[in-house]
PDB file of N, CA, C and O in Angstrom:
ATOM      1  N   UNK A   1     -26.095 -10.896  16.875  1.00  0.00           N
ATOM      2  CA  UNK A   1     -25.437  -9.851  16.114  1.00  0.00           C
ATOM      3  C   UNK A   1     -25.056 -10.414  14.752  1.00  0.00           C
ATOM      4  O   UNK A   1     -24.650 -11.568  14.617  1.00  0.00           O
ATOM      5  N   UNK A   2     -25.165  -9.773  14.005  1.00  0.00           N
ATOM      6  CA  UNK A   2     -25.386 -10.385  12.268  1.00  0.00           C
ATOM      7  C   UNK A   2     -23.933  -9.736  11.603  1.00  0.00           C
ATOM      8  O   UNK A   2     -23.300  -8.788  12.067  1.00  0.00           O
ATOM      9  N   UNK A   3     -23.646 -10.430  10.544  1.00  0.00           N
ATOM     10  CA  UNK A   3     -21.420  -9.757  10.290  1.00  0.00           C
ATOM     11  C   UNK A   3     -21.897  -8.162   9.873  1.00  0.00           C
ATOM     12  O   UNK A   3     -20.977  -7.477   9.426  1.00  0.00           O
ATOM     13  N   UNK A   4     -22.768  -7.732   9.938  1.00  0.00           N
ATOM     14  CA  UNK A   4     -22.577  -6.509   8.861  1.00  0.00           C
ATOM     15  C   UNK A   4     -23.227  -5.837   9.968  1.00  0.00           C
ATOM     16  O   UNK A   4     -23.492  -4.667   9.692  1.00  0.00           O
ATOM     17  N   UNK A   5     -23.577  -6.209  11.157  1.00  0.00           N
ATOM     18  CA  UNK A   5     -23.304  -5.453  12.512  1.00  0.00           C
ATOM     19  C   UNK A   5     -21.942  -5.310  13.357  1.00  0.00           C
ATOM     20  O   UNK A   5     -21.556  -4.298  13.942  1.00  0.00           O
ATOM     21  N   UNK A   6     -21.357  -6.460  13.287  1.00  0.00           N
ATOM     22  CA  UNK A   6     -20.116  -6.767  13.214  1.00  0.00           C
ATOM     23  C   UNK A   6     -19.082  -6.273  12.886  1.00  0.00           C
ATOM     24  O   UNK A   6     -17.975  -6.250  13.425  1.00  0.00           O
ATOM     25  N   UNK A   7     -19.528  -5.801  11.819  1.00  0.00           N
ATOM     26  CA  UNK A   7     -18.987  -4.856  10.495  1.00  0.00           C
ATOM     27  C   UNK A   7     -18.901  -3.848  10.884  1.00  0.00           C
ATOM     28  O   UNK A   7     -17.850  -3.310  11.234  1.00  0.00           O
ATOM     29  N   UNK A   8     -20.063  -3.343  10.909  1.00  0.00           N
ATOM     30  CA  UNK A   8     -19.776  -1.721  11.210  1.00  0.00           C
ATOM     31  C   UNK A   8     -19.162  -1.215  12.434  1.00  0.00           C
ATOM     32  O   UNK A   8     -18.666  -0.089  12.430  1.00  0.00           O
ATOM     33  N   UNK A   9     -19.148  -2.050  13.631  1.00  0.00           N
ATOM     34  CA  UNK A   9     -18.574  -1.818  15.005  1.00  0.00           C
ATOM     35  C   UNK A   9     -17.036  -1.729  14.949  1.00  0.00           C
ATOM     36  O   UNK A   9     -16.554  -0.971  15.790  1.00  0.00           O
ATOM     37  N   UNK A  10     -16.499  -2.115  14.438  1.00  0.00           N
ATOM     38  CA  UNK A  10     -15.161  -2.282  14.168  1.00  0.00           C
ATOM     39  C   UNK A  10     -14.208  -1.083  13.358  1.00  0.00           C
ATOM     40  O   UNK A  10     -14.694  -0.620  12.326  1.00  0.00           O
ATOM     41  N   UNK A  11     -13.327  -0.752  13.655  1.00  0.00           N
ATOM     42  CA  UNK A  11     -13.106   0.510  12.921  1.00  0.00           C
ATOM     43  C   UNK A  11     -12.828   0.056  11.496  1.00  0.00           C
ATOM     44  O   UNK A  11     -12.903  -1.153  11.279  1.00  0.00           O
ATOM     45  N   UNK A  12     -12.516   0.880  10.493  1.00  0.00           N
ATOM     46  CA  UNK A  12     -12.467   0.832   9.595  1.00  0.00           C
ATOM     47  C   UNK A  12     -10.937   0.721   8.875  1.00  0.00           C
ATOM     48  O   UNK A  12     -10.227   1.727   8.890  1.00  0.00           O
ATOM     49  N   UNK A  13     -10.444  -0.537   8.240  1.00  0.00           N
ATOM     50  CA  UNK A  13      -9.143  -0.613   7.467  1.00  0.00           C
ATOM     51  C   UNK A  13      -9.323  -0.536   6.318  1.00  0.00           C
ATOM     52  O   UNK A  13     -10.099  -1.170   5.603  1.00  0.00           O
ATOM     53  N   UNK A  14      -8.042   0.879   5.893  1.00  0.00           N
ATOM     54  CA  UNK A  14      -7.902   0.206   4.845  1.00  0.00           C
ATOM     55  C   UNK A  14      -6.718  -0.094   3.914  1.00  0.00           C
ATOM     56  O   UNK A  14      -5.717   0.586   4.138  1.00  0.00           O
ATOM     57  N   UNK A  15      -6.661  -0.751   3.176  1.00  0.00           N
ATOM     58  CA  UNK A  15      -5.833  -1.302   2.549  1.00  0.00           C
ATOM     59  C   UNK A  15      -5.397  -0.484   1.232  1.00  0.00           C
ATOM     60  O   UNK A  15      -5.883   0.545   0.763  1.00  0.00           O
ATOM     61  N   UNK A  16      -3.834  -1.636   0.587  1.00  0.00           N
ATOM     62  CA  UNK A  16      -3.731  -0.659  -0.871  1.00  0.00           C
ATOM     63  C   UNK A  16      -4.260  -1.789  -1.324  1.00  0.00           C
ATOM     64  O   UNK A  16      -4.362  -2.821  -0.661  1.00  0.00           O
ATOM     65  N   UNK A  17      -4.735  -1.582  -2.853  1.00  0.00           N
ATOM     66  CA  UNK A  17      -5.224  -2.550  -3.583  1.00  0.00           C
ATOM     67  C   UNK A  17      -3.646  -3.248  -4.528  1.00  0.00           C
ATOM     68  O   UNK A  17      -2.800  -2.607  -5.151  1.00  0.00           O
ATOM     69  N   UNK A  18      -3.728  -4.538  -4.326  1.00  0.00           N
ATOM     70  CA  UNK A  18      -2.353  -4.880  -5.021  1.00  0.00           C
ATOM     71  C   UNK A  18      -2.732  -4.807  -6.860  1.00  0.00           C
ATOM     72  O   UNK A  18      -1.767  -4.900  -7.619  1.00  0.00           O
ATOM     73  N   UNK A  19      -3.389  -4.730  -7.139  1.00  0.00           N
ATOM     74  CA  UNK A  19      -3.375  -5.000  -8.582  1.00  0.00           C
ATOM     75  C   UNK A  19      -3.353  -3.129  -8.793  1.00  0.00           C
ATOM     76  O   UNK A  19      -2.275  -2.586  -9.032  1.00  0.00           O
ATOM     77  N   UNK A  20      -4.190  -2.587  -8.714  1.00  0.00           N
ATOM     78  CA  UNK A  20      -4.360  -1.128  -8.990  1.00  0.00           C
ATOM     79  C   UNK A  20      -3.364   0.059  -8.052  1.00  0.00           C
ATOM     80  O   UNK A  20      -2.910   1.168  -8.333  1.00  0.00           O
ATOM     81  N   UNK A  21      -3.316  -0.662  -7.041  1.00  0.00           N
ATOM     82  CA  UNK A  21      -2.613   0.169  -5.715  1.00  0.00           C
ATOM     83  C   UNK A  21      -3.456   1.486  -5.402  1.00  0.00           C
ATOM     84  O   UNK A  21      -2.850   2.500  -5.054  1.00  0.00           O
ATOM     85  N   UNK A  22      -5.304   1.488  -5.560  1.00  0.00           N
ATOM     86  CA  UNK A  22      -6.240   2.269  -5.024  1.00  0.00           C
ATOM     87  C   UNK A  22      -5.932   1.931  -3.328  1.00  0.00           C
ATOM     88  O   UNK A  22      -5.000   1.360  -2.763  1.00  0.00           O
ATOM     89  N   UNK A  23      -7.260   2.612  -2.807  1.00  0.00           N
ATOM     90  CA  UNK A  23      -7.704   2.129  -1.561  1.00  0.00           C
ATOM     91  C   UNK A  23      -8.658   1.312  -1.414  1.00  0.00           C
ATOM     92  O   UNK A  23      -9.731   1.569  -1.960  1.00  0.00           O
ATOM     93  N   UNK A  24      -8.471  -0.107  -0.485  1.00  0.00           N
ATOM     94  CA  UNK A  24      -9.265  -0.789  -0.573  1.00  0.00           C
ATOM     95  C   UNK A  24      -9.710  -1.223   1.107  1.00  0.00           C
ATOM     96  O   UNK A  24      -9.046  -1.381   2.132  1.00  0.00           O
ATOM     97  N   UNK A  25     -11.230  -1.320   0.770  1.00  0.00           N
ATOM     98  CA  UNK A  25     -11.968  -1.450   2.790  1.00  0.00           C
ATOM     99  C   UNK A  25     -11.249  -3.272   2.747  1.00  0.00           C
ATOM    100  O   UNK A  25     -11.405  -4.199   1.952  1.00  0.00           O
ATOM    101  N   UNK A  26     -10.647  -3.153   3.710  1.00  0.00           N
ATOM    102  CA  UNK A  26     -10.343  -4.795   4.276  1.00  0.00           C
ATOM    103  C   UNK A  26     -11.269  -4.816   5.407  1.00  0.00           C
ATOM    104  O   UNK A  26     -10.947  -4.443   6.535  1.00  0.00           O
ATOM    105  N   UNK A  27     -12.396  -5.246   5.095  1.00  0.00           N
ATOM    106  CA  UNK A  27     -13.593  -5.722   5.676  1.00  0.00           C
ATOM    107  C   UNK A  27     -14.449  -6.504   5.514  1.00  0.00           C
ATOM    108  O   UNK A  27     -14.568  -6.433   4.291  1.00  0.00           O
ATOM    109  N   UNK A  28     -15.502  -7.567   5.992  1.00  0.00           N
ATOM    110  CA  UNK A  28     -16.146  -8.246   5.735  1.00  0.00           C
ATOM    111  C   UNK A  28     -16.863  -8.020   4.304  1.00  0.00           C
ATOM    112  O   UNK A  28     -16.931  -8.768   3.328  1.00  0.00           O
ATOM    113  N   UNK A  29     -17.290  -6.932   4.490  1.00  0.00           N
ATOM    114  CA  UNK A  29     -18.415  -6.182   3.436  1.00  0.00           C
ATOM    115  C   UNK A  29     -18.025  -6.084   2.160  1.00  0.00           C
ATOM    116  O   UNK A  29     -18.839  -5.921   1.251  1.00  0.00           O
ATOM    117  N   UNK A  30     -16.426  -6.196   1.926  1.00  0.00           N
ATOM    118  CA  UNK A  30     -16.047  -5.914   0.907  1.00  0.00           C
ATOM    119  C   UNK A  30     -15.742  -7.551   0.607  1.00  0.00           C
ATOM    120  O   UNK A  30     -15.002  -8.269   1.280  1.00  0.00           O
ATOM    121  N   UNK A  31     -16.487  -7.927  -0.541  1.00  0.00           N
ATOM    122  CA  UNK A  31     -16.248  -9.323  -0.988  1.00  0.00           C
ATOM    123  C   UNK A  31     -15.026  -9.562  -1.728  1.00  0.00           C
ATOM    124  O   UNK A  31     -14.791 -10.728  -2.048  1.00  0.00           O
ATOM    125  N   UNK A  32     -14.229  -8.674  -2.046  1.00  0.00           N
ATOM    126  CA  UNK A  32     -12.978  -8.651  -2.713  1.00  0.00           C
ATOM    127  C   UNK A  32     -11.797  -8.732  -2.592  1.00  0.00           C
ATOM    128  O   UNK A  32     -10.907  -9.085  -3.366  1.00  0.00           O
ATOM    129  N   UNK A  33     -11.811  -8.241  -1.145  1.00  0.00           N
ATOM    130  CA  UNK A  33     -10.715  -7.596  -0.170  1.00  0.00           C
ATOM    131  C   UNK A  33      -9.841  -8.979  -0.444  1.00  0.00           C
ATOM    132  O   UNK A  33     -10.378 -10.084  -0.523  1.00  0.00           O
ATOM    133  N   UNK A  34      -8.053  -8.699  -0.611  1.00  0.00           N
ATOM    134  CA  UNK A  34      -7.924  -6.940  -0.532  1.00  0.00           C
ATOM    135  C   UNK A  34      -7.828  -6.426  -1.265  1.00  0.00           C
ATOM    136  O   UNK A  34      -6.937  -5.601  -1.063  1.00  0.00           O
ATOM    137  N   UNK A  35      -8.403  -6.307  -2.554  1.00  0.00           N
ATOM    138  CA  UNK A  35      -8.653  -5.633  -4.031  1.00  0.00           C
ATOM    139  C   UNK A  35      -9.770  -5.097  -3.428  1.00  0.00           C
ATOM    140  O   UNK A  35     -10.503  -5.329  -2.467  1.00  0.00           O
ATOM    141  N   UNK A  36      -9.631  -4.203  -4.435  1.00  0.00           N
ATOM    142  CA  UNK A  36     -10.844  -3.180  -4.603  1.00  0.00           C
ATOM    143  C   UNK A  36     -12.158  -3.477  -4.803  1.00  0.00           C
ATOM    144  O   UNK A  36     -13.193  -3.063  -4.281  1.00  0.00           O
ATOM    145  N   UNK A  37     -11.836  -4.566  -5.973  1.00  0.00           N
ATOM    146  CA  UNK A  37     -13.352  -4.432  -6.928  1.00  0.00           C
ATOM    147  C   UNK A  37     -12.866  -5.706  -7.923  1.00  0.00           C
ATOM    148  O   UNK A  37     -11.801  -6.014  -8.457  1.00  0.00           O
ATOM    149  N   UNK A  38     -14.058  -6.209  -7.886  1.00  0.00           N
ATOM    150  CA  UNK A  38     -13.938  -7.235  -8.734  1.00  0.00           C
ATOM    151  C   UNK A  38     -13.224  -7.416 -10.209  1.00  0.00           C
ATOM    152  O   UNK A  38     -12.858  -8.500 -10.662  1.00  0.00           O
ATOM    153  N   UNK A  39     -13.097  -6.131 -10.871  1.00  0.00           N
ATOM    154  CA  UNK A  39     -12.159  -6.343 -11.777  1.00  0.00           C
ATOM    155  C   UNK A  39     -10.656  -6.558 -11.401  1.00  0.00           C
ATOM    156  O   UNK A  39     -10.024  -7.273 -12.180  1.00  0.00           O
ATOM    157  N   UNK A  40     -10.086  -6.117 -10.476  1.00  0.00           N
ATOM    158  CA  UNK A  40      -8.952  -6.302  -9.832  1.00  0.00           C
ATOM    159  C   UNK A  40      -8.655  -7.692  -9.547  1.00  0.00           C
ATOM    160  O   UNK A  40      -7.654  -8.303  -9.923  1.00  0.00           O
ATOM    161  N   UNK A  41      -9.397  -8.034  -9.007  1.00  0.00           N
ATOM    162  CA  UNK A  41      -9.714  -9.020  -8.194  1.00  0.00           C
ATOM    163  C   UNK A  41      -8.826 -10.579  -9.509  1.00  0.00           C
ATOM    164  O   UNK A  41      -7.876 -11.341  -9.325  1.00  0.00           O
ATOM    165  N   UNK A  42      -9.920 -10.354 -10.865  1.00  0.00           N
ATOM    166  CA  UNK A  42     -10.225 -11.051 -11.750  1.00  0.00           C
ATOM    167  C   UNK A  42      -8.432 -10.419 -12.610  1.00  0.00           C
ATOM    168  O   UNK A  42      -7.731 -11.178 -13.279  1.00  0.00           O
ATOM    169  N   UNK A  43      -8.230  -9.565 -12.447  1.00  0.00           N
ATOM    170  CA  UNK A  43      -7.067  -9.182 -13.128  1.00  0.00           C
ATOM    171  C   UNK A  43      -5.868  -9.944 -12.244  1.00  0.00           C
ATOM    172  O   UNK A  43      -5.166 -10.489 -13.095  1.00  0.00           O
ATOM    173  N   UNK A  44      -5.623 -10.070 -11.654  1.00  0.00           N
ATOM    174  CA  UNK A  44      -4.828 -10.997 -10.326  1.00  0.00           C
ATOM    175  C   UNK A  44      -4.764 -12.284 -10.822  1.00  0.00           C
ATOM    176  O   UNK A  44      -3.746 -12.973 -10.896  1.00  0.00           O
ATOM    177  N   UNK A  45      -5.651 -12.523 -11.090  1.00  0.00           N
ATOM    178  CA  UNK A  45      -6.317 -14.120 -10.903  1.00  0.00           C
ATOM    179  C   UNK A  45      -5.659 -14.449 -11.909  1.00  0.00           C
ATOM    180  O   UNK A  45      -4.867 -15.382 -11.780  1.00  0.00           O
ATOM    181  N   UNK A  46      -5.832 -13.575 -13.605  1.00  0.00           N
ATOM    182  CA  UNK A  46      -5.413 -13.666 -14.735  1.00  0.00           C
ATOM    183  C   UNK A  46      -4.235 -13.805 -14.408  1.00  0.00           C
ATOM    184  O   UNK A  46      -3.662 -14.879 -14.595  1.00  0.00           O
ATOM    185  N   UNK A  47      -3.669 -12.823 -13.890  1.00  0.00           N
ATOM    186  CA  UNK A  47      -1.788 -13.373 -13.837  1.00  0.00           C
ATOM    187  C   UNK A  47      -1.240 -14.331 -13.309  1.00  0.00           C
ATOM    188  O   UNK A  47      -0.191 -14.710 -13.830  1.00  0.00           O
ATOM    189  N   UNK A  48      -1.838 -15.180 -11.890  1.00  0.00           N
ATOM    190  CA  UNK A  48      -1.284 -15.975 -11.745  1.00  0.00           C
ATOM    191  C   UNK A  48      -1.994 -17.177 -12.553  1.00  0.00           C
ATOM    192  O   UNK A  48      -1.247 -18.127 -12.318  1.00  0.00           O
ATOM    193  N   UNK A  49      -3.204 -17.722 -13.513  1.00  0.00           N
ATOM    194  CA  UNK A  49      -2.988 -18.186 -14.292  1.00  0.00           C
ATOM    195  C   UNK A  49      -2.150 -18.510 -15.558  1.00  0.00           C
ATOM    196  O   UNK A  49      -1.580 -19.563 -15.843  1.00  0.00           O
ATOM    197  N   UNK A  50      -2.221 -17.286 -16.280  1.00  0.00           N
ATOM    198  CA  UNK A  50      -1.190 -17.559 -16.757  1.00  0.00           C
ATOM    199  C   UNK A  50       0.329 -17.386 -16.986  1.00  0.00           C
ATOM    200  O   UNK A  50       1.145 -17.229 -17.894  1.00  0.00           O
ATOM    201  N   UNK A  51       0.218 -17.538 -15.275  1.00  0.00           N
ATOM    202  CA  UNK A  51       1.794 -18.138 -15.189  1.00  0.00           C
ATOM    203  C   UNK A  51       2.501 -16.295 -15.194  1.00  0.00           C
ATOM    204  O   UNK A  51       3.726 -16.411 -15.196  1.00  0.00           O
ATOM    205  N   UNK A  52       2.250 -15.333 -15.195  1.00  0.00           N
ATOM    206  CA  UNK A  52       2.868 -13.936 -15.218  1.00  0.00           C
ATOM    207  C   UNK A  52       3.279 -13.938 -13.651  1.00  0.00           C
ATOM    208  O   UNK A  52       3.957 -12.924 -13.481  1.00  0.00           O
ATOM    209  N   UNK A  53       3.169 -14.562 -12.590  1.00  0.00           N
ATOM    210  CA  UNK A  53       3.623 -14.268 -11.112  1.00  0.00           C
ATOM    211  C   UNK A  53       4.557 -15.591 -11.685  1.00  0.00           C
ATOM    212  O   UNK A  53       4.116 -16.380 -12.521  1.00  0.00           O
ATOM    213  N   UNK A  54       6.065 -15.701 -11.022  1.00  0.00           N
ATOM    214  CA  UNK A  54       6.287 -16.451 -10.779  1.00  0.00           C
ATOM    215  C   UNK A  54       7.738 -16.589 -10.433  1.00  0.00           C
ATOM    216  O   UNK A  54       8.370 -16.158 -11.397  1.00  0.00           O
ATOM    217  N   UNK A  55       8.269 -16.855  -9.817  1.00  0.00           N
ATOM    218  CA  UNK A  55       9.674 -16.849  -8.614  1.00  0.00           C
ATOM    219  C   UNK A  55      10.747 -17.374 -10.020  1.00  0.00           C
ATOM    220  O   UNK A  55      10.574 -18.478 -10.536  1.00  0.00           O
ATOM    221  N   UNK A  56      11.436 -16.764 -10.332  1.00  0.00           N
ATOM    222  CA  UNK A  56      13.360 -16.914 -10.753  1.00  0.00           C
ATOM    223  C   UNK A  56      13.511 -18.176 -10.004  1.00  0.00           C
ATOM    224  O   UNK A  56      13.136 -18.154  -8.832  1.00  0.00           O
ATOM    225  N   UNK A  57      14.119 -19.553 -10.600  1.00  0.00           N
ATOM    226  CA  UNK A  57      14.583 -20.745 -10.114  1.00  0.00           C
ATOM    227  C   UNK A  57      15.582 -20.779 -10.559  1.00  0.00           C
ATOM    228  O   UNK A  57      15.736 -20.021 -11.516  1.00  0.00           O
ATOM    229  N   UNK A  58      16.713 -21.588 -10.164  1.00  0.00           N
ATOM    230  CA  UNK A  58      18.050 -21.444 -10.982  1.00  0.00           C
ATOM    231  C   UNK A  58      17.915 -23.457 -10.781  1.00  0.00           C
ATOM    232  O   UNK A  58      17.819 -24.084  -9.726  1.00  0.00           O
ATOM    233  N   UNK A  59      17.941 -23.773 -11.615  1.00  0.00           N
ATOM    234  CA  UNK A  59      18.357 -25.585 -12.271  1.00  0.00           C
ATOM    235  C   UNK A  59      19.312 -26.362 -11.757  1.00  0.00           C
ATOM    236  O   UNK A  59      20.409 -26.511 -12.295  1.00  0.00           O
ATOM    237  N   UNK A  60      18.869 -27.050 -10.405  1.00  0.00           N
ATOM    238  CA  UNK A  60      20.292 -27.620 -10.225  1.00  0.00           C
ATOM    239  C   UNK A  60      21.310 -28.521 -11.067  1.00  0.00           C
ATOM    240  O   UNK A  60      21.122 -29.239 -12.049  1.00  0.00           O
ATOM    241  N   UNK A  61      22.241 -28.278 -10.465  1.00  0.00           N
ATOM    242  CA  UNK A  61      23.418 -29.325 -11.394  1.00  0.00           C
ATOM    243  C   UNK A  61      23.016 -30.420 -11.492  1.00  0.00           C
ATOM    244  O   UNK A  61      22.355 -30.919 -10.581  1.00  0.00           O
ATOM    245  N   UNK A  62      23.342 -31.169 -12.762  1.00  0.00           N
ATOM    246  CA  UNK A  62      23.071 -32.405 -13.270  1.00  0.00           C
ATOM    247  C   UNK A  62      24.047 -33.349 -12.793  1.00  0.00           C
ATOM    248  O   UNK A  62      24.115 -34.428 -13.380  1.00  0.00           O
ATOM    249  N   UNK A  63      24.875 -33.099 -11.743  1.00  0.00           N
ATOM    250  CA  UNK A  63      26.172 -33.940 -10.959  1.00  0.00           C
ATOM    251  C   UNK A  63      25.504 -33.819  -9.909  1.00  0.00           C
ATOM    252  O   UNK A  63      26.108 -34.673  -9.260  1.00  0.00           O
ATOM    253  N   UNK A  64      24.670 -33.409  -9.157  1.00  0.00           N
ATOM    254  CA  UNK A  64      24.616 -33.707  -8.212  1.00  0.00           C
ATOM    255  C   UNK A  64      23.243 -34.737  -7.471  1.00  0.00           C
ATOM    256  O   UNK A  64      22.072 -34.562  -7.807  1.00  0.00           O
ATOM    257  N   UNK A  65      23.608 -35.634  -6.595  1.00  0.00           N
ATOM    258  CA  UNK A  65      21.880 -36.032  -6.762  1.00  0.00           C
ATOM    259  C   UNK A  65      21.092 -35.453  -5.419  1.00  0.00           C
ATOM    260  O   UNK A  65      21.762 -35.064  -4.462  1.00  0.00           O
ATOM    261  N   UNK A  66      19.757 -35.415  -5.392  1.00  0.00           N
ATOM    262  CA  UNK A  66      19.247 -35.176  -5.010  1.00  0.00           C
ATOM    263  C   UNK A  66      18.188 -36.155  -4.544  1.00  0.00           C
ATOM    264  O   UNK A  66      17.701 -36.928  -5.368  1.00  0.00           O
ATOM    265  N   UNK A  67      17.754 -36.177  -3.128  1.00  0.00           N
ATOM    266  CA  UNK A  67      16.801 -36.808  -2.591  1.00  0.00           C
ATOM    267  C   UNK A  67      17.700 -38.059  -2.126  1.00  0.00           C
ATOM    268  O   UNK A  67      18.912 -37.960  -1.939  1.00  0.00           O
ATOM    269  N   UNK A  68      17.003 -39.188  -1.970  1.00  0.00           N
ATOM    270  CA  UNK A  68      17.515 -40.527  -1.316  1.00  0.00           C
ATOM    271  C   UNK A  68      18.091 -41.281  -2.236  1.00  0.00           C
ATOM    272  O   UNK A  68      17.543 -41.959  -3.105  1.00  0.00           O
ATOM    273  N   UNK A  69      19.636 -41.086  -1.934  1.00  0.00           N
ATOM    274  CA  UNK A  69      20.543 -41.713  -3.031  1.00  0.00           C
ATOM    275  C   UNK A  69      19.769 -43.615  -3.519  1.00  0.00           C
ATOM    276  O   UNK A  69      19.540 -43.999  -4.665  1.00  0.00           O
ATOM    277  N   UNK A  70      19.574 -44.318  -2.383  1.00  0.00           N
ATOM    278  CA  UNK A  70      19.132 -45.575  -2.223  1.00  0.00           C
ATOM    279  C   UNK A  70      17.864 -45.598  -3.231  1.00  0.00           C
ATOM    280  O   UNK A  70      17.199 -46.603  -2.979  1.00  0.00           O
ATOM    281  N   UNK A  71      17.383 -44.957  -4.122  1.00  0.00           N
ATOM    282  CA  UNK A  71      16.002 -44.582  -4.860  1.00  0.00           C
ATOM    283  C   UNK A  71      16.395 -44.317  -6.366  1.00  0.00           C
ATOM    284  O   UNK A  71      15.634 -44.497  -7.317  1.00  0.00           O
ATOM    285  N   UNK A  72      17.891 -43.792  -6.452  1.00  0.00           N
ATOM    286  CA  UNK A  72      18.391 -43.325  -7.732  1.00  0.00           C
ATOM    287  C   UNK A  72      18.576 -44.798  -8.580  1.00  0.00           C
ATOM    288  O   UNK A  72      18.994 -44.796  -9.738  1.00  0.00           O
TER     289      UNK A  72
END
């Protein structure tokens, strides 16, 4: 049995697309998943290159130490 027999036996999901928020097949067949389509895909990619995804850190205090005091 070959994936795109595989494929089709299986019911069908689908997904939201995170970059566009379309509908997207989360399936083998879809080389993208879980984007839509390769521009999505490539638009994603762009943001977490340059650095546009990225988590709020707050700086710890400069009094306090951190890691294995015996190293400071």
């Amino acid at each position: 049995m070959s994936m795109t027999d595989t494929d089709a036996a299986l019911p069908k999901k689908w997904v939201v697309c995170p970059t566009c928020k379309g509908k997207s097949l989360y399936a083998a067949s879809n080389a993208y998943r879980p984007f839509c389509s390769e521009r999505c895909k490539n638009v994603d990619f762009g943001a977490w290159a340059s650095a546009s995804f990225s988590l709020p850190a707050d700086a710890p205090p400069d009094d306090i130490v951190f890691g294995d005091a015996r190293l400071q």
